[in-house]
C-alpha positions in Angstrom: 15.2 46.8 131.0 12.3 48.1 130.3 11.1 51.5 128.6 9.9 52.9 131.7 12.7 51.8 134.1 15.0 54.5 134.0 17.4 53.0 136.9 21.0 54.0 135.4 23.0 50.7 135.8 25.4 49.6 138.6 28.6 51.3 137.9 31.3 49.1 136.4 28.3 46.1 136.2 27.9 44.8 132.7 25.6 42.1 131.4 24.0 41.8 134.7 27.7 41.3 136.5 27.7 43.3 139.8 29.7 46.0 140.3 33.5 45.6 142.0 33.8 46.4 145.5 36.7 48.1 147.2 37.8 46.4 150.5 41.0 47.6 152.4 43.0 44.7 153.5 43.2 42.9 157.2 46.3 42.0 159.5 46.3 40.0 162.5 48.3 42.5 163.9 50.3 40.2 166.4 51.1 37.7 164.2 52.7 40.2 161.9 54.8 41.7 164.8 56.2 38.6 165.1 56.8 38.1 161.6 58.6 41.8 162.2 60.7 40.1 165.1 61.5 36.8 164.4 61.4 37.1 160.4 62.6 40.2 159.0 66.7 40.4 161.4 69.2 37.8 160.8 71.1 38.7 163.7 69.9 39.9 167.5 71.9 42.6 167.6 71.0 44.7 165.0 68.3 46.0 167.3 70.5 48.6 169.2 71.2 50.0 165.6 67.5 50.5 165.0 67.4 52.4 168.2 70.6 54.0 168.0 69.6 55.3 164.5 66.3 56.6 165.8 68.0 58.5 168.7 69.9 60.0 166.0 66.9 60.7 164.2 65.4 62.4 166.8 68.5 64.2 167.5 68.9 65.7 164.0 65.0 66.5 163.8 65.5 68.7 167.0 68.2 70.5 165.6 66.8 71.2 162.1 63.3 72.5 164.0 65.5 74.9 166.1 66.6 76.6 162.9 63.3 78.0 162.8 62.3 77.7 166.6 64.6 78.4 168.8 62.8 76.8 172.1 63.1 73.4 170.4 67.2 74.2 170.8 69.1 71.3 171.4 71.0 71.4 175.3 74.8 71.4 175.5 76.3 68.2 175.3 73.7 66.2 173.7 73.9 62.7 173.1 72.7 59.2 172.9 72.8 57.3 176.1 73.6 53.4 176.8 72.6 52.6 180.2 72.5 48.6 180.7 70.9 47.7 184.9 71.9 44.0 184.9 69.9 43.5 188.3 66.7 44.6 187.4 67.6 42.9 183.7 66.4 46.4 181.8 68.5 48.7 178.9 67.8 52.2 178.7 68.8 54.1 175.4 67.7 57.8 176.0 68.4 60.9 174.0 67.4 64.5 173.8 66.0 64.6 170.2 62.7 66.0 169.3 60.5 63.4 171.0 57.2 63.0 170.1 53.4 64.2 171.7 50.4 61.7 172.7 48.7 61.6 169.0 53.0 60.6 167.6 53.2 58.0 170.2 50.1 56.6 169.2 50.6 57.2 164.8 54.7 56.5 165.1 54.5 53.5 167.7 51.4 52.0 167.4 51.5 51.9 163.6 53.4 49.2 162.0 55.1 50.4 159.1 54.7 54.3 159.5 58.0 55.8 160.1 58.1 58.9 161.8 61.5 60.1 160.8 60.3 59.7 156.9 57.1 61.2 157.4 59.8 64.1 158.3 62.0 64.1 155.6 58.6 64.1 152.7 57.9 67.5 154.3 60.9 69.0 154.6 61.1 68.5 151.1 57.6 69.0 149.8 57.4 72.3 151.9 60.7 73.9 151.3 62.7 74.9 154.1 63.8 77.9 156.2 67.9 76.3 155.8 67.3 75.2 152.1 70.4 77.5 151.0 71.9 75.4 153.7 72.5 71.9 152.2 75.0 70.5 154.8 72.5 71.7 158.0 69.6 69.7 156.2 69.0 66.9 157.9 70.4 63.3 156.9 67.9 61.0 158.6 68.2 57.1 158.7 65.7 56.0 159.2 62.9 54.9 156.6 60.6 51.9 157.0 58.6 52.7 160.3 60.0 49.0 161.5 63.0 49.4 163.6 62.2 50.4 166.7 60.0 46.3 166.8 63.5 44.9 166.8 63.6 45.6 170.3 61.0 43.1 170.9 64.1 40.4 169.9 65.8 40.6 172.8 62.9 41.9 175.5 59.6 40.6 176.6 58.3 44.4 177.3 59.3 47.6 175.9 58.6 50.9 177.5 59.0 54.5 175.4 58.8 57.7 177.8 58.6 60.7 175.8 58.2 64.3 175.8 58.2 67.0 172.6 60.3 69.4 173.0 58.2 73.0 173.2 55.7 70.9 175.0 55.4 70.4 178.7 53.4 67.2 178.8 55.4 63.5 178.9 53.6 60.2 177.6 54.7 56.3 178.5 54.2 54.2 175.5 54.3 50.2 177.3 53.8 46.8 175.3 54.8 43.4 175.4 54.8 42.8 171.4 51.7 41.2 171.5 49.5 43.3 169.3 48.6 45.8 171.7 49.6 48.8 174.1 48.9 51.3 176.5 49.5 55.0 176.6 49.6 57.1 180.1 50.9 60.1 181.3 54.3 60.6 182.2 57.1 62.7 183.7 60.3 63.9 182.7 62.1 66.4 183.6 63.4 67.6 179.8 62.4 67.1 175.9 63.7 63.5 174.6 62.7 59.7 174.4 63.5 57.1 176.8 63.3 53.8 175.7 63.6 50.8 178.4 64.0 47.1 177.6 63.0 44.5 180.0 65.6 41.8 178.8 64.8 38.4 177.8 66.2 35.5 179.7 68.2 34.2 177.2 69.4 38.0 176.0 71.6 38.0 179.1 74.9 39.7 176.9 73.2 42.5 175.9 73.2 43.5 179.4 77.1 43.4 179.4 78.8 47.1 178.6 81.0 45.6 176.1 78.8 43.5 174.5 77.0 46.8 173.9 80.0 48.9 172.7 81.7 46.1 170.3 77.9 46.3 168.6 77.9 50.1 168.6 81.5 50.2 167.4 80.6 47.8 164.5 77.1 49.8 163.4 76.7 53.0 164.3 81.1 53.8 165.1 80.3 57.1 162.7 77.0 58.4 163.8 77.7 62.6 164.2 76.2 62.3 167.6 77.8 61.1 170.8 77.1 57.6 172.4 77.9 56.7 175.7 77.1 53.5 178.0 77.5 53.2 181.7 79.8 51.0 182.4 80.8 50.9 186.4 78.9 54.1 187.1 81.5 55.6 184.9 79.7 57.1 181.5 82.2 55.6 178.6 82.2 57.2 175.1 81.4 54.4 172.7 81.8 55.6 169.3 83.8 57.9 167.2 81.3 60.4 166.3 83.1 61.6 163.2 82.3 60.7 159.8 86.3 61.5 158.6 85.1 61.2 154.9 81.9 63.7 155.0 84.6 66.2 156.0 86.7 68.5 153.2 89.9 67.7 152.9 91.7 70.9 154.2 90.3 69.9 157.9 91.4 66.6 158.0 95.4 66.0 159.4 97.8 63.1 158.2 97.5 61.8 161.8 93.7 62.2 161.7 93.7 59.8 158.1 96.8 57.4 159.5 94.6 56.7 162.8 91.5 56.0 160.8 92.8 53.7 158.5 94.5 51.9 160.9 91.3 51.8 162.8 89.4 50.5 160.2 91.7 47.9 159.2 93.1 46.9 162.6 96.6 47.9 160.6 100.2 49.4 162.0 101.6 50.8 158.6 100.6 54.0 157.1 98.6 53.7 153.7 100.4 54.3 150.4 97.8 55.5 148.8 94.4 58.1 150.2 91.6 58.8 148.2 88.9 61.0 149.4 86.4 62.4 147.3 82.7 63.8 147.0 80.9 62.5 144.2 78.3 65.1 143.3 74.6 65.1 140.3 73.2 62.1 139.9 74.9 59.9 141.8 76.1 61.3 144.7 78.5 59.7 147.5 81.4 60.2 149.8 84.9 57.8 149.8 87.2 57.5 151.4 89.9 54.5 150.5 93.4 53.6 151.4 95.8 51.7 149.8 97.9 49.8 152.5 101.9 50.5 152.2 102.7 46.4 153.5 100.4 43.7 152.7 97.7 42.3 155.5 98.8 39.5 158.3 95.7 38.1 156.1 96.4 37.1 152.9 94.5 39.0 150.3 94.8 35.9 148.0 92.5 33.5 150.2 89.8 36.0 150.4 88.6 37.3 147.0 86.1 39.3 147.9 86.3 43.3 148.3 85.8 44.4 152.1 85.4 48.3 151.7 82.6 49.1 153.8 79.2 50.4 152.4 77.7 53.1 155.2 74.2 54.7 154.4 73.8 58.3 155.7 77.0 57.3 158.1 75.0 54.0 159.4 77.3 51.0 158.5 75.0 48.6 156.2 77.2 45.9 155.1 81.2 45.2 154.5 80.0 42.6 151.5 78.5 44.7 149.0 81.3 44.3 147.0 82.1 47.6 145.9 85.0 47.1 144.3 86.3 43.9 142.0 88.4 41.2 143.6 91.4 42.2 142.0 91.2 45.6 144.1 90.3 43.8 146.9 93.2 44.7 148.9 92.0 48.5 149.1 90.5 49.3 152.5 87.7 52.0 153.2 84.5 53.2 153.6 81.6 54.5 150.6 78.9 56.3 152.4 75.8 57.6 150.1 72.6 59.4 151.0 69.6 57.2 149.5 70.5 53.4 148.3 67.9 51.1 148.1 68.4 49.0 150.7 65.6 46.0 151.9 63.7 46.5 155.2 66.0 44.8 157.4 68.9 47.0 156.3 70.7 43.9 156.5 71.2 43.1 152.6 71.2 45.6 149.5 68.6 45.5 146.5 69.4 44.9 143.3 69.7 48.5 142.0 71.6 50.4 139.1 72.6 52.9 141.2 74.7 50.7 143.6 76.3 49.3 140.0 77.2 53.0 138.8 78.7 53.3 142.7 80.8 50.5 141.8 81.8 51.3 138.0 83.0 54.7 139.6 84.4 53.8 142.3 86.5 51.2 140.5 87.5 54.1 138.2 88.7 56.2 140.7 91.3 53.5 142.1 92.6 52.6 138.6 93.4 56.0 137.5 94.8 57.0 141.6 97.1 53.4 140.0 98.1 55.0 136.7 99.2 58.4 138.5 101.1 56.8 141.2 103.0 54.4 138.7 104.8 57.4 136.9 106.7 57.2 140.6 108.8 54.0 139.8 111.1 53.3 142.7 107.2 54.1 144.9 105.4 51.6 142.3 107.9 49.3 142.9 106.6 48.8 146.3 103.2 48.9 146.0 103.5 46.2 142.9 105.4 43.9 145.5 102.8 43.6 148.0 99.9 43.5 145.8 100.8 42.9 142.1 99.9 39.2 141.5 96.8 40.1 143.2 96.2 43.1 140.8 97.6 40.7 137.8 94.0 38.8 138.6 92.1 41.5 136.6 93.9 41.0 133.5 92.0 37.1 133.4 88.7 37.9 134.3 88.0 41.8 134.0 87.4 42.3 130.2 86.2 46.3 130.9 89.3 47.3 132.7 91.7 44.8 131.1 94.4 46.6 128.7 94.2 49.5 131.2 95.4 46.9 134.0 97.9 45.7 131.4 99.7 49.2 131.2 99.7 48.9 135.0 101.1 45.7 135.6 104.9 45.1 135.9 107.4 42.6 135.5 111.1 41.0 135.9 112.5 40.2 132.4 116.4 39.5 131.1 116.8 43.2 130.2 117.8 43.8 133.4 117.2 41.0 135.8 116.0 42.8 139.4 114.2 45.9 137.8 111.0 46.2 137.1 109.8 46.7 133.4 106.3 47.6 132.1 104.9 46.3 128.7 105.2 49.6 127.0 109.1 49.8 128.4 109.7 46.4 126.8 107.8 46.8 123.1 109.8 50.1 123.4 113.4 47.6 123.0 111.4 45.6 120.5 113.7 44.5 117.7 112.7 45.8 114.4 111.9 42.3 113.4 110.7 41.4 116.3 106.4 41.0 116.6 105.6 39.3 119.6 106.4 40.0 123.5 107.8 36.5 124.5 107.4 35.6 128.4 108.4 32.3 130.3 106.2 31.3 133.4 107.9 29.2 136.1 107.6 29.1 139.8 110.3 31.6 140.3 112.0 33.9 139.4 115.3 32.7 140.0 114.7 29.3 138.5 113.1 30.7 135.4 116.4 33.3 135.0 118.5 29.9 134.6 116.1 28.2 132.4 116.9 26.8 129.4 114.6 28.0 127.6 115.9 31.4 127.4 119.2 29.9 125.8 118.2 30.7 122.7 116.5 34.2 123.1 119.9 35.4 124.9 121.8 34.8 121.9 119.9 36.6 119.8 119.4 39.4 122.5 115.3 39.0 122.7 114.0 40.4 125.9 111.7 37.4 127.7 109.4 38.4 130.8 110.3 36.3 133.7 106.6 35.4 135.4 106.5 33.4 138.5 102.4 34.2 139.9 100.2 31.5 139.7 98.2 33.8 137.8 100.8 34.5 135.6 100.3 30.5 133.5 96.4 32.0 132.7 96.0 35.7 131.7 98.5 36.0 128.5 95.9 34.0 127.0 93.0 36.2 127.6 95.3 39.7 127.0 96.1 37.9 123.9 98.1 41.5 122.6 99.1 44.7 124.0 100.1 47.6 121.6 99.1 45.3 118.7 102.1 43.0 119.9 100.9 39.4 120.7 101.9 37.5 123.4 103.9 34.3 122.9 104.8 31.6 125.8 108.7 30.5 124.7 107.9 27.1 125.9 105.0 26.8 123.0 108.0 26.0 120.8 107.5 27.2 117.3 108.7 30.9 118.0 111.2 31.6 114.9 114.2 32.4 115.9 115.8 31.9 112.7 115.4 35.5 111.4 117.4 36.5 114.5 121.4 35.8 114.2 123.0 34.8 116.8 124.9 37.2 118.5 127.7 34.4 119.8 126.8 31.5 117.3 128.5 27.7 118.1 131.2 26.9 116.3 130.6 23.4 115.7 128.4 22.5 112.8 125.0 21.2 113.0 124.5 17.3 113.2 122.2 15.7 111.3 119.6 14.4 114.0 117.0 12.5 111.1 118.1 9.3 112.1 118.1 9.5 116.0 114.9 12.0 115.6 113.3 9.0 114.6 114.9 6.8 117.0 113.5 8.8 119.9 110.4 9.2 118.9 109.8 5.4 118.8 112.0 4.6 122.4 109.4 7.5 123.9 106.0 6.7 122.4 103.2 8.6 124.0 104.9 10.1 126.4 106.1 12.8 123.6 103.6 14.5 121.2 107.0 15.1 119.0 110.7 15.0 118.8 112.7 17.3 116.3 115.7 19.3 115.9 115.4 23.5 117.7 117.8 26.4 117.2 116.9 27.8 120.2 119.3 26.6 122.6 122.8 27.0 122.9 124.4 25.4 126.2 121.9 22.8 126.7 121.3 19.4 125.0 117.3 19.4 125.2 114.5 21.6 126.5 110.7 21.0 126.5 107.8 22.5 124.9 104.2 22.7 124.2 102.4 22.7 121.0 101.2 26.4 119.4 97.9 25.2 120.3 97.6 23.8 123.3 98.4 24.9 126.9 101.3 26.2 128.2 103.7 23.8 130.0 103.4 26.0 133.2 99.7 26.4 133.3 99.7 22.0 132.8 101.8 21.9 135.7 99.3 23.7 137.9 96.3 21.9 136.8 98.1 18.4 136.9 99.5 19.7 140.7 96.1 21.2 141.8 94.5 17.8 140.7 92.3 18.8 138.2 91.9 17.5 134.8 92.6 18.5 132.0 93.2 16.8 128.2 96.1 15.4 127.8 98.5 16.9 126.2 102.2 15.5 125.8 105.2 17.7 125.7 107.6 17.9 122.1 111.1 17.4 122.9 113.4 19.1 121.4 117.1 18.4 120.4 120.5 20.7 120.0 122.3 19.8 116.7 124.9 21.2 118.3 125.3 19.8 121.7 127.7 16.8 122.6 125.5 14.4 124.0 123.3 14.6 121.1 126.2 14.6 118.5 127.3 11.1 120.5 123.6 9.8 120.6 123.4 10.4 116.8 126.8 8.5 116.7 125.0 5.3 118.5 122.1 5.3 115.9 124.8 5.2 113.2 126.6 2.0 114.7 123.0 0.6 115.3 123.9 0.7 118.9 120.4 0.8 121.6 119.4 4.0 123.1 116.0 3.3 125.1 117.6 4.1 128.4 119.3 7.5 127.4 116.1 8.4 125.4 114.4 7.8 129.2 117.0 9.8 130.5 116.9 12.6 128.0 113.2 13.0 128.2 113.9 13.2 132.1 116.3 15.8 132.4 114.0 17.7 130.4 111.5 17.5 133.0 114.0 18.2 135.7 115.6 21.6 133.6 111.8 22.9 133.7 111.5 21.9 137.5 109.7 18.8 137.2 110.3 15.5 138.5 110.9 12.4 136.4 108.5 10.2 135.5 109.6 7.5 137.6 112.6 8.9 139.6 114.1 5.5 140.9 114.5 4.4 137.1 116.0 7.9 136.7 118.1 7.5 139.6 119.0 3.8 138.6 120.0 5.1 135.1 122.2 8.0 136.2 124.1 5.8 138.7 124.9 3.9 135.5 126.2 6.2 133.5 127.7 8.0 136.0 130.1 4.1 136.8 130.7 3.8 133.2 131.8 7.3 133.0 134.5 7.1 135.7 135.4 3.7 134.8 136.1 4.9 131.7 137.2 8.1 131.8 138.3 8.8 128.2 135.2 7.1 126.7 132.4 9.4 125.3 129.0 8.6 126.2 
């Protein structure tokens, strides 16, 4: 530059670059209407939602502008109108909101993207308004993206919008077919409100049928304040409820009113066992209200693990999968509605948002601690852990936040006393002094696992054992680990010692020494035992199984082995009664140098068969039993 060039330099330009220019960005607008319509729905018929929800819009604008204007009143009786014309292929969905002048026509319809109804909302709440000491007559609008009302083009090839603002006199016809433009013209009709007409597709034929129409709004909008109706032969048929039941306080809500909800919500017959309705209020504010069923479902809650309480958005149902609750509280029922979640365009499917994850924390926390009152009512716990205990048992294997409160909820049969239920506080609460684990056998039922064996020796010493007989029941011990700084100890994991316990009844034959035949077995067996030895833990029976302190459980081997998956192998230890008569006369046989390869098969078989397994190879089994069973009553003075 030189000394008499006193140009001042492009802004922004340096070194000679130019300056950067501002350009506002392009859209083929047709193209992206059909991006709107074919892209942004997964399903056809969310599209009378979108209208539906703007009718209510419109609806609730009217009445909040009549606050301060009374002209703009809203007529008796208004509602949102269905009426589907299957000859001349056309739904109409009308209302008597607020409708809208020329210049709103033109900015709410012919602008992709602006909504209308949140224009609305930003200046009620920028401005202040006249009702502002009135929170519940503010408006709850639904509708936020400016992109709804294209759905319509899903399902019709033209779309016309008659409307007329109410305190105006003048009506406009908004008309387009969806691609990229439309015309505006002068209209009549006879009172303030939007008619919307759809000229139906060809291959949209059901949404021309009356119950088509009222299974959709039954399924979206069921809870929308105002009435819906459709025509349905030239009679006008109410179509939804109309009544949010949860937005409402408590003391106006009857026990039929709840009863006939929840059994409308879950297609049920029983009354729910549990209610809970609440208003959650500051910085995260929502309504609930769940039931807890009183019989279990016609479908199983164990081959669905997923909650189904339904997730509502200013009373507009939004999605049934949000997952609101865990899986093990999957068999509550109900709805969460909440004022502003972040939700994507479609309405379809929920962002990933914090809020929604303190919805659920607090949410979940209200149904555990409804749980922990209820279960100070025993014989009424008793019922509710029947139907849905194994299912609530889940939690205590996979919920690590909620887990040793679940633990003081759960319940169980144990030998204390057989058909009652106990809790784990009841049953550290008979604790011997000496005693430091909670012992539990896991079977596949109850009354099986009250004749096992393996409680022989816990009996005679008067231990308590908890009988569990849930599939769930052979995994969570591990991952509860303790409760009231008690561990939890499988009895079939062999090396729990007894031996500081006397026996209340003790045998009163001695002991035999099983060294020899110890050995004996363990070489007739091979692999198919991890260990033979010598137990004071049984008292009627000759031999019981268990597994080592390390590895699994016998139960939860069971399961895997039965569900065919794989898992390390891991051989049982057998274990022998010093006292017992068939081991006192197999001892004998070692002595005389006598064979025992098929009682050592047969031992190790009616060990499986005690803990409710089959032999190895159950026509040997059969074979060898048929055997012994000739010699026996051949000879019937001769031991064994």
């Amino acid at each position: 530059m030189s000394d008499q060039d006193t140009t001042p330099p492009a802004t922004g330009a340096h070194d000679g670059n130019p300056a950067p220019e501002q350009h506002e960005f392009s859209a083929e607008v047709g193209r992206l209407l059909d991006l709107v319509v074919h892209a942004l729905y997964s399903d056809r018929e969310i599209f009378l939602r979108e209208l539906v929800a703007n009718a209510a819009d419109a609806t609730d604008r009217r009445r909040f502008e009549a606050l301060t204007d009374a002209g703009r009143a809203l007529p008796d009786g208004a509602k949102i109108r269905i009426d589907p014309d299957k000859p001349a292929r056309q739904l109409t969905i009308s209302d008597d909101g607020a409708g809208m002048t020329r210049d709103e026509m033109v900015k709410n319809l012919g602008t992709i993207a602006r909504s209308g109804t949140r224009a609305f909302g930003q200046a009620i709440n920028a401005g202040g308004a006249a009702d502002a000491d009135k929170p519940d007559e503010r408006p709850s609008l639904i509708g936020q993206f400016g992109v709804g009302f294209y759905a319509a083009f899903m399902v019709a090839d033209r779309v016309e919008v008659t409307s007329r603002r109410a305190g105006e006199a003048d009506a406009w016809c908004w008309s387009s077919s969806g691609q990229g433009n439309f015309t505006i013209a002068p209209a009549t009709r006879e009172a303030p409100g939007t008619d919307i007409v759809l000229h139906i597709k060809s291959d949209a034929d059901e949404f021309l049928e009356p119950y088509r129409l009222e299974s959709i709004v039954r399924k979206w909008a069921d809870h929308i304040t105002w009435p819906i109706t459709i025509q349905r032969d030239g009679n006008e048929v109410a179509a939804n409820e109309g009544t949010a039941l949860w937005r409402k306080p408590k003391s106006e809500i009857t026990e039929e009113a709840l009863t006939e909800f929840y059994q409308h919500l879950g297609h049920s017959f029983d009354k729910p066992w549990a209610t809970l309705h609440w208003r959650a209020e500051g910085t995260l504010e929502f309504a609930a209200m769940l039931f807890i069923p009183s019989m279990r479902p016609f479908e199983p809650v164990e081959s669905v693990r997923e909650s189904r309480v339904r997730l509502h958005v200013r009373r507009m149902f939004i999605t049934d999968e949000a997952e609101l609750l865990p899986p093990f509280l999957r068999f509550v029922q109900g709805v969460v509605d909440t004022e502003d979640l972040p939700l994507n365009v479609s309405r379809e499917m929920l962002q990933s948002t914090p809020v929604l994850a303190r919805i659920r924390k607090a949410v979940t926390n209200r149904v555990i601690s409804e749980l922990r009152t209820r279960a100070k009512d025993a014989e009424s716990y008793a019922g509710f852990w029947s139907n849905f205990g194994p299912v609530l048992k889940e939690g205590l294997w996979e919920d690590f936040e909620h887990r040793a409160e679940l633990a003081g909820l759960a319940r169980f049969h144990s030998t204390h006393e057989p058909k009652a239920l106990t809790s784990l506080a009841d049953y550290v609460s008979r604790m011997k002094p000496e005693q430091d684990a909670i012992y539990y056998l896991v079977g596949d039922n109850e009354d099986a696992l009250a004749g096992s064996p393996q409680l022989e020796g816990f009996r005679a010493r008067g231990i308590e054992v908890l009988l569990l007989s849930d599939p769930v029941d052979a995994f969570w011990p591990d991952r509860l680990d303790k409760f009231e700084e008690k561990s939890l100890r499988s009895v079939t994991q062999g090396l729990a010692d007894l031996s500081r316990h006397a026996i209340e009844n003790a045998p009163e034959a001695d002991a035999t020494d099983v060294t020899a035949l110890v050995a004996a077995l363990k070489e007739a067996l091979g692999e198919d035992v991890s260990d033979v030895r010598s137990t004071d833990r049984l008292v009627s029976s000759a031999v019981v199984l268990s597994a080592s302190q390390s590895g699994p459980d016998l139960q939860l081997q069971r399961m895997m082995r039965r569900s065919g998956q794989k898992m390390p192998s891991s051989a049982p230890i057998l274990e022998l009664n010093p006292h017992h008569a068939l081991v006192r006369a197999l001892a004998a046989r070692i002595e005389r140098n006598e064979p025992i390869e098929d009682a050592a098969r047969t031992l190790l078989d009616l060990a499986r068969v005690q803990d409710g397994e089959l032999p190895r190879d159950p026509a040997a089994f059969a074979r060898r039993i048929s055997e012994a069973l000739a010699t026996t009553l051949s000879l019937p003075h001769q031991d064994i």
